[in-house]
Structure formats: C-alpha cells, structure tokens
C-alpha positions as CSV (number, residue, x, y, z in Angstrom):
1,X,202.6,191.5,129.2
2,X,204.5,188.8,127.5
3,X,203.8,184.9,127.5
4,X,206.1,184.2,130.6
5,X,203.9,187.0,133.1
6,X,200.9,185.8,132.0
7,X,201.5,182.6,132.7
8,X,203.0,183.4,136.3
9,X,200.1,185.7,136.6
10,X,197.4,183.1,136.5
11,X,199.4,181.1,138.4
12,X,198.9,183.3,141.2
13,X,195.4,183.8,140.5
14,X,195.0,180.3,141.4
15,X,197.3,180.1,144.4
16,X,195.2,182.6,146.0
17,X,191.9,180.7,144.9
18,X,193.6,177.8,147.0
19,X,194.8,179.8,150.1
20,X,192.6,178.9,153.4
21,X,189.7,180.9,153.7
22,X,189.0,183.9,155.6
23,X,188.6,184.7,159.4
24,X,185.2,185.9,158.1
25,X,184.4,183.0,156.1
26,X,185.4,180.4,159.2
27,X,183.4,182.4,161.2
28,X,180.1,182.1,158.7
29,X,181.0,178.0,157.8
30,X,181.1,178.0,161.7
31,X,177.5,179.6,162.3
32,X,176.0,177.1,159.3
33,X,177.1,173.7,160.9
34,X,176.2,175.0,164.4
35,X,172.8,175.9,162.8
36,X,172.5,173.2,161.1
37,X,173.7,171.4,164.4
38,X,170.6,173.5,166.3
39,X,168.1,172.5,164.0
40,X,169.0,168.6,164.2
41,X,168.6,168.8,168.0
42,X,165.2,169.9,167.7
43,X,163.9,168.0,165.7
44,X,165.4,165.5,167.9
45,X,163.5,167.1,170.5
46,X,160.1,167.6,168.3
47,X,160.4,163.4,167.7
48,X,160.8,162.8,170.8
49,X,158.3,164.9,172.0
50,X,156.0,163.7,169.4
51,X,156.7,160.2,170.9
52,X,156.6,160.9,174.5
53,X,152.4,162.9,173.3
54,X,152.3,159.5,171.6
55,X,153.0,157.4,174.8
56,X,151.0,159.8,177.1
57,X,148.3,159.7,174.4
58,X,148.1,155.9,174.6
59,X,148.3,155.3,178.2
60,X,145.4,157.5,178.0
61,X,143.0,155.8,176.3
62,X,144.0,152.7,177.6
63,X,143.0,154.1,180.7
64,X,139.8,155.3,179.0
65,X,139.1,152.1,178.4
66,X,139.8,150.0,181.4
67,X,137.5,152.4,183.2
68,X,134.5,151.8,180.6
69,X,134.9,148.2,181.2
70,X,135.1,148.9,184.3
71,X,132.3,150.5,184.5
72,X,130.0,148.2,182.8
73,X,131.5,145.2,184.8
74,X,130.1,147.1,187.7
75,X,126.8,147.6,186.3
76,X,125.9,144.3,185.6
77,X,128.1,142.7,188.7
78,X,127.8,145.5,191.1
79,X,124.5,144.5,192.6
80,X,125.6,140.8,193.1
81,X,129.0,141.9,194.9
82,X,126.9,144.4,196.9
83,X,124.7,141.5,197.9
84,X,127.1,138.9,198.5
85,X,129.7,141.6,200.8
86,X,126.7,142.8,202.6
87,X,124.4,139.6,203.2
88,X,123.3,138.9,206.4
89,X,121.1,135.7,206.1
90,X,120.7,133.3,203.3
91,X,117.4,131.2,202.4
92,X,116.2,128.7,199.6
93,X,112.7,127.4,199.4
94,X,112.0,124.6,196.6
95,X,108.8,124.5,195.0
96,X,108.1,121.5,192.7
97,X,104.7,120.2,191.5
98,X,101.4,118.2,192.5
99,X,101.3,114.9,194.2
100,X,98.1,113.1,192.6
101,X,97.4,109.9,194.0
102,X,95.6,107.8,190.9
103,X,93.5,104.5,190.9
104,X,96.5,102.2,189.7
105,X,98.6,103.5,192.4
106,X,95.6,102.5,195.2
107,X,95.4,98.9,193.4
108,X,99.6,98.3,193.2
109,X,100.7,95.7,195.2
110,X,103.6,97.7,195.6
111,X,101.8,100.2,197.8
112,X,98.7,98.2,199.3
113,X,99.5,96.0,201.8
114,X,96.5,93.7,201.9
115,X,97.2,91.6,205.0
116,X,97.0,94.9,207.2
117,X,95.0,96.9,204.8
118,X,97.5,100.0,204.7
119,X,99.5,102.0,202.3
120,X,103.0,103.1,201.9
121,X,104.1,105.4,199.3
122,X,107.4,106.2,200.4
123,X,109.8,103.8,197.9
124,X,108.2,106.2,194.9
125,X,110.5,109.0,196.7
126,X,113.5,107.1,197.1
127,X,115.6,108.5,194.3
128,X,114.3,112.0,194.2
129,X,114.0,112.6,198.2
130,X,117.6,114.3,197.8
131,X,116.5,116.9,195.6
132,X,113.3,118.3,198.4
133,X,115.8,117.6,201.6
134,X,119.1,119.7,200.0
135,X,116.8,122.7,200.2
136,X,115.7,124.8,203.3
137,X,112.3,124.8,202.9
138,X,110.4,123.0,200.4
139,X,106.9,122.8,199.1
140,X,104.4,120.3,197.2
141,X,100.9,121.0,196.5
142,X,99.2,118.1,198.1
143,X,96.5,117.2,194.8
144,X,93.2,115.7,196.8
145,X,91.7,115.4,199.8
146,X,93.9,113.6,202.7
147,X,91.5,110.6,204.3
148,X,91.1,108.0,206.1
149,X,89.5,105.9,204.3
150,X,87.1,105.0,201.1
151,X,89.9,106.0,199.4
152,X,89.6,106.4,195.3
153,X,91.4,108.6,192.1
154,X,89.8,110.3,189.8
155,X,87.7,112.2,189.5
156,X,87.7,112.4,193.1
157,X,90.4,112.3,194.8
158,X,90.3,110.7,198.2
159,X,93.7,110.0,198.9
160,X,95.4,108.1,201.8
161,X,96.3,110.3,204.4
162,X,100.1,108.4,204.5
163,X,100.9,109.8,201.7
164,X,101.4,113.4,203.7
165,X,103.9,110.9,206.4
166,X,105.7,110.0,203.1
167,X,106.2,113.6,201.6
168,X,107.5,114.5,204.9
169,X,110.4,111.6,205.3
170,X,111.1,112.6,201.7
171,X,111.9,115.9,202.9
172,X,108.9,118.3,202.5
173,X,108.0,121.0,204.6
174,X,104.6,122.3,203.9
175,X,101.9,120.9,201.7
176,X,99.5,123.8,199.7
177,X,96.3,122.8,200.0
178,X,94.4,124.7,197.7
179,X,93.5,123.0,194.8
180,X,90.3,122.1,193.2
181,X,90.6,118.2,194.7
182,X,91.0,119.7,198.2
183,X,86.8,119.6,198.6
184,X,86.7,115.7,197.0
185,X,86.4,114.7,200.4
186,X,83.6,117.2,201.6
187,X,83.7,119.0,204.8
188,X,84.4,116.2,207.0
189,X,88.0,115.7,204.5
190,X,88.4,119.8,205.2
191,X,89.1,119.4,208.5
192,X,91.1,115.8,208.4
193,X,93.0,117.8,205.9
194,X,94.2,120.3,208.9
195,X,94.1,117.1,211.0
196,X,97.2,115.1,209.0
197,X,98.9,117.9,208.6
198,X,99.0,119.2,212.3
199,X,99.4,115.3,212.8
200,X,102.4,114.9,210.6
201,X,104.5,117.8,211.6
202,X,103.9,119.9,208.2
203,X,102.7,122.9,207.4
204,X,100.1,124.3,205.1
205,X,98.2,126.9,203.5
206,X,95.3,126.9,201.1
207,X,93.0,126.1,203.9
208,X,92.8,127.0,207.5
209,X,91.1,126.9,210.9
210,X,88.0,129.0,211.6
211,X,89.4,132.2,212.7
212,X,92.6,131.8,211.5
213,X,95.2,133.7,209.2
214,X,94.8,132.4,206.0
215,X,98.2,133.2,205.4
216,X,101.7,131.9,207.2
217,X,104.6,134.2,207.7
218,X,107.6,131.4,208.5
219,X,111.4,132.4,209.4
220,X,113.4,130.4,207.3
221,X,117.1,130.4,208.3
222,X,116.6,134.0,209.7
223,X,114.2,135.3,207.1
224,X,110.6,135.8,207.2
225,X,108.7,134.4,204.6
226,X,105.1,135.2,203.9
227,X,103.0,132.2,202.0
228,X,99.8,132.1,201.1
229,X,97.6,130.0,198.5
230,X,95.0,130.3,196.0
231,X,92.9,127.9,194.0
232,X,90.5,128.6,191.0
233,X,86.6,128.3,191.7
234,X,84.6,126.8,188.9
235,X,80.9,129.0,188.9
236,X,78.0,127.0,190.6
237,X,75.0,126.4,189.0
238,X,72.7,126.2,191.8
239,X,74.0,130.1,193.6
240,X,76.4,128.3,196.1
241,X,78.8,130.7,196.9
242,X,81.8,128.3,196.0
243,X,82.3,125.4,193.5
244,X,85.4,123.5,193.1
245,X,85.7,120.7,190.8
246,X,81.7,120.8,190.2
247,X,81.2,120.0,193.3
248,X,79.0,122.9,195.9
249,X,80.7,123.8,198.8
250,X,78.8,124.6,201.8
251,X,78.8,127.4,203.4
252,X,80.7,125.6,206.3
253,X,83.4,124.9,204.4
254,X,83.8,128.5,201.6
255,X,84.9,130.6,204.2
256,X,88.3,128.2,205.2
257,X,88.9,127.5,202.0
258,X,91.3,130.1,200.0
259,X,89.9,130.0,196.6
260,X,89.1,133.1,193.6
261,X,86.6,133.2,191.0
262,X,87.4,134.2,187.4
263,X,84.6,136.3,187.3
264,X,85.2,138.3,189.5
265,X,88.9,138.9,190.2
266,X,88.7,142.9,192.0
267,X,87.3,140.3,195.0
268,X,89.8,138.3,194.9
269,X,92.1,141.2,194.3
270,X,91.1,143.4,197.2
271,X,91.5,140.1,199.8
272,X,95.3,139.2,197.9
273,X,96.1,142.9,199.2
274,X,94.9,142.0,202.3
275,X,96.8,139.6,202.9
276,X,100.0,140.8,201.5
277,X,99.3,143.5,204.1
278,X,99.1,141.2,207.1
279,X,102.2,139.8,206.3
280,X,104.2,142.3,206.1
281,X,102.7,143.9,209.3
282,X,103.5,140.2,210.9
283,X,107.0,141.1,209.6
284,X,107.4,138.8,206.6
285,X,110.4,140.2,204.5
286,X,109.5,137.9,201.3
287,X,105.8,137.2,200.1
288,X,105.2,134.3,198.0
289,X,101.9,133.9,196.7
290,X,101.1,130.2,194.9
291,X,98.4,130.3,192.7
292,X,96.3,126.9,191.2
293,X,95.4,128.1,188.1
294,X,95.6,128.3,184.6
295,X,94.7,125.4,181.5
296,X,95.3,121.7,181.8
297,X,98.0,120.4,179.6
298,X,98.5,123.8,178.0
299,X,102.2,124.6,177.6
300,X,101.9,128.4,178.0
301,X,100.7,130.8,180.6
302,X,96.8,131.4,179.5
303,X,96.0,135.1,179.7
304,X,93.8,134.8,182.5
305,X,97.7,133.9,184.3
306,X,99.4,136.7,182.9
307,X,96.8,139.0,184.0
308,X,96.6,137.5,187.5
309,X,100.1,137.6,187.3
310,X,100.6,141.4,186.8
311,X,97.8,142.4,189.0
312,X,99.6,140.4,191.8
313,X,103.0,142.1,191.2
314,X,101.4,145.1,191.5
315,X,100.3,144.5,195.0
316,X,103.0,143.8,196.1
317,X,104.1,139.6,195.9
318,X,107.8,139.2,195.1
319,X,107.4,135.6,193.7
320,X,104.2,133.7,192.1
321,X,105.1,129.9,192.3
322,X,102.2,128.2,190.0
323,X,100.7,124.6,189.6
324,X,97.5,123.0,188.3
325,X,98.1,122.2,184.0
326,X,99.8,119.6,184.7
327,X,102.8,120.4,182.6
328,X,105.5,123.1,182.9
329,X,105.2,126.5,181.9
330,X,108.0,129.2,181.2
331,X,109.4,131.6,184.0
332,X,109.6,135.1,183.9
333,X,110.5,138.4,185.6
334,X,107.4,141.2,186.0
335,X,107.8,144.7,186.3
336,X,105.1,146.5,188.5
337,X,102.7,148.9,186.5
338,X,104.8,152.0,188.1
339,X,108.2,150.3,187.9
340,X,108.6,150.4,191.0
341,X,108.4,146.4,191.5
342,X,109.7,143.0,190.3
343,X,107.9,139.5,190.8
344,X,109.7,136.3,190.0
345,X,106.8,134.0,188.4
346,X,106.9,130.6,187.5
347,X,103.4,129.6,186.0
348,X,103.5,125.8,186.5
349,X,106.2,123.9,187.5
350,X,104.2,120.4,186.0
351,X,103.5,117.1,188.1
352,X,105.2,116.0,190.9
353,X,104.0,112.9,191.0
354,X,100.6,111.0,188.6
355,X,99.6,108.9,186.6
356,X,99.0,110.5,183.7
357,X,101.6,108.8,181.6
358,X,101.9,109.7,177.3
359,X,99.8,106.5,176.0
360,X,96.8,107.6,178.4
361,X,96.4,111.2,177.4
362,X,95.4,111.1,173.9
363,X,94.9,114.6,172.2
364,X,94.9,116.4,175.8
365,X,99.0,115.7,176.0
366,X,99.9,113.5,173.5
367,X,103.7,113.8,174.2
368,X,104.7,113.0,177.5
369,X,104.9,116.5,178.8
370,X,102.4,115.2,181.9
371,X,105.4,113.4,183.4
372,X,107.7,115.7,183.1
373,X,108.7,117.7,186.3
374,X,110.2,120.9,187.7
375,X,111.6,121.7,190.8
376,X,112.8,125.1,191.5
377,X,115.4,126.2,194.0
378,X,114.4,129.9,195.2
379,X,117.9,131.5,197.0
380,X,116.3,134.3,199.0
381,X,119.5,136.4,200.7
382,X,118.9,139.4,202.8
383,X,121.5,142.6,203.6
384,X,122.2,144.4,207.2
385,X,118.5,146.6,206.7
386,X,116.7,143.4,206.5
387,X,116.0,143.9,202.6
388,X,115.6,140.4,200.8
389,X,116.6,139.8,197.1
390,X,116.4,136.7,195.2
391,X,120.2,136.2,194.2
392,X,119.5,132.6,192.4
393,X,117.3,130.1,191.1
394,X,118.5,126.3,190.8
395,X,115.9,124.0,188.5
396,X,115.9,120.1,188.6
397,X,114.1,118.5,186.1
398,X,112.4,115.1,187.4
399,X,110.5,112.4,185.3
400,X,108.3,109.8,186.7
401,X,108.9,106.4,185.9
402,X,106.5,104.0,185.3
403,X,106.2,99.7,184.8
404,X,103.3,97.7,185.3
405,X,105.0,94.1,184.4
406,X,104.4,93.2,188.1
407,X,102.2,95.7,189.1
408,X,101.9,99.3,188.7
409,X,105.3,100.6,189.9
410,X,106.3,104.1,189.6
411,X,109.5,106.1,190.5
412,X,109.8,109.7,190.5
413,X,113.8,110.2,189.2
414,X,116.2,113.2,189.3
415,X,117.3,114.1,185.8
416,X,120.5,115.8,186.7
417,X,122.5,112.6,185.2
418,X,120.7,110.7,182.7
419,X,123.4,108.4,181.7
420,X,124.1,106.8,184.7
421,X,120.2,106.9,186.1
422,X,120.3,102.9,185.0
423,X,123.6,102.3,187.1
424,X,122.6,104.1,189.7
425,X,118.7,102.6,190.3
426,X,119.1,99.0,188.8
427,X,116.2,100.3,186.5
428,X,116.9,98.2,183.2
429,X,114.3,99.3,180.9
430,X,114.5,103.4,180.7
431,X,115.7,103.8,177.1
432,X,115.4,107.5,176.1
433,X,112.6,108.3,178.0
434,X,114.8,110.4,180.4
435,X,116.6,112.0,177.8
436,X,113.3,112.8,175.9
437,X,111.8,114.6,179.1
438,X,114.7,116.5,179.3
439,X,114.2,117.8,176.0
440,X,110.6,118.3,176.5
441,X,111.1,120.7,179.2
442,X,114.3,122.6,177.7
443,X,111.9,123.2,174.8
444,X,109.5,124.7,177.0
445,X,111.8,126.6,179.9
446,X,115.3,127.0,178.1
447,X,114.3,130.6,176.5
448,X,112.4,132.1,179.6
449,X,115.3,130.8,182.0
450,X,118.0,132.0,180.0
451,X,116.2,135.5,180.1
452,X,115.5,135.3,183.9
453,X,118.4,134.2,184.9
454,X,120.0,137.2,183.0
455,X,118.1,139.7,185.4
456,X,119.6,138.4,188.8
457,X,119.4,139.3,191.6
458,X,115.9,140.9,191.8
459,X,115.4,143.0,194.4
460,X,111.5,143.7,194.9
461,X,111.8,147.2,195.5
C-alpha cells in the first residue's frame, strides 16, 4: 500500500471513530443517566426522609418535655388548684401575742382618768385595730387577771377589767386565758375572769365553768373550729396540786384552770387526747391547740417546745399557736411520728402589747426583741367532704411604741409601711426604731417562713 491509501486509509479509520454511536451504546448511555437519575431521587427521598425522622423526632421530645413540666407543675400546684376548684368554705383566724398591762401604763395620765377613777385603753389600739378586725376570727392571750379593782403590774398582774371592752372594739374575738398571770387575782379573779368575758361579748378558753368543756368547738364562716388552751405549771413546794407563777392554787380553783406540769407530761398528754377527741366528736373540722409555754426572752423553741410540739401533732392538733417568751419564735411544719399527720406550729408569736421596752431588759433581752410583734393570719379552706386544709398564712409584724415626755404613752403600730408610719400617725419622733424591729423579726422568722410557706397547703391528714 502506497503513501496515498494509507493516508485515505486512516482517514477512514477516523471517520468511523467519529460516526454516532451505536443503537446498543444509546441504549446503555440511556440506562446510566436514568440510573444515575434513580439514584438522585433517592437520595432525595433518603434526605427528606431523614428530615421529615428529624422533624417527627423533635416534635417528640418537645412533647416529652412539655409533659415533664407539666407534670411537675402539677405536683407542686396540683393540690392548691384542687383546693381552690373544690372549696366549699373559707376561714382565717389571727393569732397575735399577749396583752400585759404594766405599772406605767396604770399611772399614765393617758389611760387613768382621775376625776372618775376609770381606765381606758382603747387609743393604744388605734393604729393596729385594722390588722385584728380584717380577719374572721381573731385571738389574744389576755396576760393577768381581769379585776375590778386594786389593780397593779408586775409581778402580779391585776389588770382593769376594760381592757377586755377595749380588745373587743379593737376587733378581738376570744381572749386565752391560760397563762401563768391568770391566778394573780386568786379565786375570786378566776371567776370575774369568766365574768368580763361573758360580760363583754368574748370568748375564751384557758379556764372554764365547773362542769364545763374545757375546750370550744366554734363555726367560723361555715367551719368548725376546735380551741383549746394550755398553760405551764411551775411545781409547788408545799404538795398543792397546782402552782402558777409561785403562787398555790386551791383546790377550788386547779380543776377550772387548763394548765400541764413539765414533769409530768403523759398527764397532760392523755387529757390533750381527750380533748382533741371531744372536739372532733362535737364536730370540729380544725383543732387548734395554744400552748403558754416555753423560755422568757429566748429566741428559739426550747426543747421542752419541740417535744410538746411533736407529741401534740401526734394526737392529732393541726396547728399549735404559742405565746409566753415574750419574743417571737420561728414557724414550722411537723410531720406525725407515722407520717400520717402535719401540724402548722408557731412557737411564740412575741408581745402584743407591754412594757418591756430595750433600755429596761438588761441582759434578759438586751435588743428590743420584747417589743417586737407577730400576728399571724391562719386561711383555713374546706372541700365538698368537709376536709379542711390550711391554704395560707399572712404575718404582720407590729412594734409598740413608746414616749414618756408627757406621760407614759404607748402605741402598738402595724409595720406593713414603715416609711409613711410618721405621715400617717403624726408620730414625729420614730427614727429607725420601726425599721430595726423589722429586722429583728426577719432575723428570727425569714428562714422558717420561707420553708413553711413552701409546704402549702397542709392538709392534716
């Protein structure tokens, strides 16, 4: 083959190398891109699958989630929903501290009027009186012996029986009458004791009538409340069979008065039970037991009050409302020995109303803390089976004021608003005294409310 045919030769080689391809091959090229085609769809379909699991995955959990919180909301909220849908009545009882009645007080010209030889007490109320009347029910303890006359302070405390007209207009409901001043007025101040109150139009417990209940079961806006009270017994030295504040008490006068000895608490154990009994047999739906007890001027229960304390939950009490040290004492929840019970229990709730002012205590309460006061707001609600729960607690500090320029003049003032308590009274000289007592009493209450309020609403059973 010469130049010329090889040359057209490869020429035709490469003719053919360009010619269109093959049925065969157009059918294969053909199956590739529609593979390839296939295999971009799904993974199309895998990503979008994988976000659609993604999605579902998400909502999921969210879900997951909303129900936990759900479910812990209920937990701690459940109870107070429950309550407030299926409440049927709705109480609150205030319970604040004792009303002592001291020498400077008998001797103000503020008080005694000389020309007709009487006493009024009621301007000391005048700025606090809202705080007792904006509850249902409220209580004092009633610090002495009511009387009529040879009146004096301590240490016997023989106090003008007006003073139980002047709790009353400043919107007190009962008076407890156990405490260890109740017998300063011997047997004859026993029975004018019953004798103001009955006159006056207030009730009391602490000490009643021969034959009586020693106990009162009182409906208060549709629920029954069961009160009774208790006062400490110092021992005699001479076998009587009580002794309160050193002083025998006749046999007369022991069996109306409702009193325990430290010494032997299983007595006074076996009558609480009692009388917890009888209450709820005379249909009382909430039992409130106030106890005068504990250490003067000591700012935390003794253990003599937590003891007392426990062995009461365990009967059966669903609040313990203390006074008697003069001071306030933290709160606090108990839990029954089988766990079956709780007990709301305030230890002391400090002085309603004294003399015992900072620059007079010395060592015993050098700080103020004696006139410093609490008042505490019990919200008792019951549900459609009758079943009563405490749902809140409301606490008003108070502080009694005190000036002697003129006289000895005393005021016992709401704390609520400290900065506008000069405004609001015309009282000029208060400084920080308000402000200190507040302190005083956050120091000693902030910790143990914080904790009880936390556990609302407690439910006895």
């Amino acid at each position: 083959m010469d130049d010329f045919d090889l040359d057209l030769f490869l020429l035709e080689e490469e003719e053919q190398e360009d010619a269109a391809p093959s049925e065969y091959e157009l059918r294969h090229q053909a199956r590739q891109e529609a593979a390839k085609k296939r295999q971009a769809e799904r993974e199309k379909k895998v990503r979008h699958s994988r976000m659609i699991a993604a999605i579902i995955a998400a909502a999921v959990l969210l879900i997951a989630i909303l129900s936990a919180v759900m479910i812990v909301l209920s937990f701690f909220s459940g109870k107070k929903k429950a309550v407030a849908e299926d409440k049927t009545a709705e109480a609150t009882i205030l319970f604040t501290g004792d009303a002592m009645i001291h020498s400077p007080m008998l001797e103000s010209p503020f008080y005694y009027n000389a020309s007709e030889d009487s006493y009024d007490f009621s301007d000391i109320f005048k700025y606090s009186s809202q705080v007792y009347s904006k509850a249902d029910y409220a209580v004092c303890t009633f610090e002495g012996s009511p009387a009529a006359n040879y009146f004096s302070g301590h240490p016997l405390f023989r106090t003008p029986d007006v003073l139980a007209t002047n709790l009353k207009d400043a919107g007190f409901d009962m008076c407890l009458l156990a405490n260890n001043h109740i017998y300063d007025g011997f047997d004859d101040g026993i029975i004018h004791a019953m004798d103001t109150m009955e006159g006056t139009g207030l009730d009391y417990v602490g000490i009643h009538r021969e034959g009586a209940k020693n106990y009162l079961v009182k409906e208060i806006n549709g629920i029954k409340v069961g009160m009774i009270d208790y006062v400490y017994e110092k021992n005699s030295t001479t076998g009587a069979a009580k002794n309160l504040n050193t002083i025998d008490v006749s046999d007369e006068s022991a069996s109306l008065i409702s009193s325990f000895n430290y010494n032997d608490l299983e007595s006074f154990y076996e009558e609480a039970e009692t009388a917890y009994k009888a209450m709820i047999k005379d249909g009382a739906q909430y039992c409130i037991i106030f106890m005068h007890w504990g250490n003067e001027y000591q700012l935390e229960a003794s253990e003599d009050q937590l003891e007392l304390g426990q062995e009461l939950c365990d009967i059966g009490f669903d609040a313990i409302l203390g006074s008697h040290p003069h001071v306030v004492e933290p709160v606090d929840v108990l839990t029954s020995s089988d766990g079956d019970h709780k007990t709301f229990v305030a230890y002391s709730v400090g002085n309603l109303l004294s003399n015992q002012r900072r620059e007079l205590m010395g060592s015993d309460s050098p700080y103020g803390d004696t006139e410093d006061g609490l008042a505490i707001t019990l919200t008792l609600t019951s549900d459609s089976e009758g079943k009563v729960s405490l749902t809140a607690l409301n606490y008003d500090y108070t502080w009694v004021y005190h000036n002697n320029e003129e006289g000895d003049l005393y005021y016992i003032l709401p704390l609520d608003d400290p900065d506008s308590l000069a405004s609001t009274t015309g009282i000029k000289d208060l400084g920080t005294d308000p402000k200190d007592s507040i302190a005083r009493i956050d120091a000693i209450l902030k910790e143990s409310r914080n904790k009880v309020d936390g556990l609302l609403p407690v439910s006895g059973e």
